[in-house]
N, C-alpha and C positions, 0 to 999 in steps of 0.2 A: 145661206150664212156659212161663210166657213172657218174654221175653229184654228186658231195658232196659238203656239206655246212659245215662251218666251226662253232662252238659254237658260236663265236664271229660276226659273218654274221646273225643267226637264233636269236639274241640279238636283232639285230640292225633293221632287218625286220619287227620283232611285235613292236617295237618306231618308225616304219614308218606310215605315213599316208594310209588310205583306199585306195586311189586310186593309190599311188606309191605300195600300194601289189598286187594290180589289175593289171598292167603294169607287174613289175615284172615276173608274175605267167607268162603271156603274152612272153615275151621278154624271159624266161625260155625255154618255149614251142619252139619260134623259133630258138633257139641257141639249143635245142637239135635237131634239124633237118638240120639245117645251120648254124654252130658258127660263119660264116664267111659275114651270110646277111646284106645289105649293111645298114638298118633299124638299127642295133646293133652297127656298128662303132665301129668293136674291135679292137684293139690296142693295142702296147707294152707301157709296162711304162719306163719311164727311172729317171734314179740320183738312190733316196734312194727306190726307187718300181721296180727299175729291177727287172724281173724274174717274174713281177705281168703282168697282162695286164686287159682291160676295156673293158665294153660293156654300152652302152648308157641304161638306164632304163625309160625317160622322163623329158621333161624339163633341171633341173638342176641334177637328179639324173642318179647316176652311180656303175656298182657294178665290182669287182674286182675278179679276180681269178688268179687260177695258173694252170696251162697245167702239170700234171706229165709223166714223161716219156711212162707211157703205154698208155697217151691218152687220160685218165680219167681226169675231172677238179674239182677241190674245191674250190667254190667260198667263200672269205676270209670275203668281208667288201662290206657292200652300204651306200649311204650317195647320199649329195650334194657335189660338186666340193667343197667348200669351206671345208664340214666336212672332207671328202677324202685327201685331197692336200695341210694342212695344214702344 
């Protein structure tokens, strides 16, 4: 599996706080070895994020991706539930 970031994700991560890029790098590291670890809480999106799904970052943050057919993911957007889910 290999992991791609979206322009609009690599935006959003350097206007993130120190310690949510700490986590991240972290939760990155364990989703390439288990996307599925129970720590991450990934999930489908539904309504207008179908096709997206979620993995827990901390706290209130969360980052979003998309599964392409070979396997490969690119993750889109992080944020807080509020930024995300608006």
């Amino acid at each position: 599996m290999q992991i791609g970031y979206s322009e609009n994700f690599l935006k959003q991560q350097e206007k993130a706080l120190e310690h949510v890029r700490i986590l991240l790098k972290e939760r990155i590291r364990i989703f390439s070895r288990d996307k599925f670890d129970g720590v991450l809480n990934n999930h489908k999106l539904m309504g207008k994020m179908k096709g997206l799904r979620s993995i827990n970052i901390g706290g209130d943050w969360h980052a979003l991706f998309v599964e392409l057919s070979s396997g490969d993911v690119i993750f889109k957007a992080i944020g807080t539930h509020s930024q995300l889910y608006k």
